[in-house]
N, C-alpha and C positions, 0 to 999 in steps of 0.2 A: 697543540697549545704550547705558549713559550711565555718564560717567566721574566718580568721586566722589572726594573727597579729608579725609583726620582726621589730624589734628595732634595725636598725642599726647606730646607734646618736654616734658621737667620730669614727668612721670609716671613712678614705679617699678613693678615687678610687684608682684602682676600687672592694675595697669589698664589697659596698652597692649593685652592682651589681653584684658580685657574691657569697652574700647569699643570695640574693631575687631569684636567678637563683636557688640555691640549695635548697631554699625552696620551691619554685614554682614545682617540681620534685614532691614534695611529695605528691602535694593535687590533688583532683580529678576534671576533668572538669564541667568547671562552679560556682570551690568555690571560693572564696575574698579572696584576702592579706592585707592587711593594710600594708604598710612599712614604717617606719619612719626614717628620714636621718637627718645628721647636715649640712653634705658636699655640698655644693650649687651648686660640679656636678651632685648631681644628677637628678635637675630642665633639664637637656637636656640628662644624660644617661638614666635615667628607661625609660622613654617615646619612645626615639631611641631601648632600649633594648626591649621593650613589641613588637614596630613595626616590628621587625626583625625575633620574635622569636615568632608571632602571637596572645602574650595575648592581651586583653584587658584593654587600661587605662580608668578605669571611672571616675577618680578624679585624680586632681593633686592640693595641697594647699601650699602655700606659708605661713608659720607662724612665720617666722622671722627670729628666731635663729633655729627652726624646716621643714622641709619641710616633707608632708602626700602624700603617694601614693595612691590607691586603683584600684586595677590591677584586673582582671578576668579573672584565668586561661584558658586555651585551649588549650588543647594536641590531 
């Protein structure tokens, strides 16, 4: 398992959500995303996006002007 990280900060929806999609493609089941957003849709897209599309959210953090995902692939 390898731990990966996308900075999507200053992106509105929905690209946070479709580069975390097109990054998620790349890794192999069971590795970590870190994703980081500014957009404060993404506090109800990623979470909706991971639920749909079966990853795992293991973290979701609120840091004010930042919001941290941490997702676990599953393909």
């Amino acid at each position: 398992m390898s731990a990966h990280r996308l900075d999507t900060s200053g992106l509105l929806c929905p690209l946070p959500v479709i580069r975390t999609q097109d990054r998620i493609k790349t890794l192999a089941c069971g590795d970590t995303l870190t994703v980081v957003a500014s957009d404060p849709g993404t506090l109800q897209d990623i979470p909706a996006w991971c639920r749909v599309h079966g990853h795992v959210l293991l973290e979701s953090v609120d840091q004010g002007d930042r919001f941290r995902f941490l997702i676990e692939a599953r393909h």
